[in-house]
C-alpha positions, 0 to 999 in steps of 0.5 A, a space after each residue: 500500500 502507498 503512503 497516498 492509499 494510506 492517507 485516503 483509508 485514515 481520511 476514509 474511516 474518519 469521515 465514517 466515524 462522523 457518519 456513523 455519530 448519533 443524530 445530534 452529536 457535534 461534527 456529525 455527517 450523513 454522508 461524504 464523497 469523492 475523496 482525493 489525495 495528492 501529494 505536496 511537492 518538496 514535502 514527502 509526508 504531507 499531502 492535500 486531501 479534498 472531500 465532500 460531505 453532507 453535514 448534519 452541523 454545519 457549524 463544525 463543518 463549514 468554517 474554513 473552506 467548501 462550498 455549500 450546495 443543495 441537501 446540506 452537501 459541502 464540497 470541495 472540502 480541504 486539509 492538509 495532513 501530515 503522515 508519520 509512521 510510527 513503529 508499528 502504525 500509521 498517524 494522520 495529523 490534521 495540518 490545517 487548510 494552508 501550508 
């Protein structure tokens, strides 16, 4: 597995633990899509990662950046992470939305 592939299944089973929050909790999201990952030129462990997600609190999710569109669907939403690689596993650490 890439460390890019890595990067998508962290981003991945994050967005599920939103999903899968119940009804009112903070940060909770009904659904998310078209994940992307690409790799930060000169930077060998960051990477820009977009998605989009439909959002059950937009309060949580739409400061910083996205775009909102019908259905409660942010789009375009994006981070950039750093992974680090610790002995036996793998860290995702949320940068921020510049560099």
């Amino acid at each position: 597995m890439t460390d890019k592939e890595i990067v998508y299944t962290i981003v991945k089973q994050e967005l599920s633990y939103h999903k899968n929050k119940s009804l009112f909790a903070n940060g909770k999201i009904f659904d998310y899509k078209d994940i992307s990952v690409y790799s930060v030129p000169n930077e060998p462990t960051i990477y820009s990662v977009v998605f989009s997600i439909q959002s059950g609190d937009d309060d949580f999710w739409l400061p910083g950046n996205g775009t909102k569109q019908e259905n409660n669907w942010i789009i375009n939403k994006s981070n950039y992470m750093q992974l680090i690689k610790e002995k036996d596993y793998y860290r995702l650490i949320s940068i921020g939305t510049g560099l």
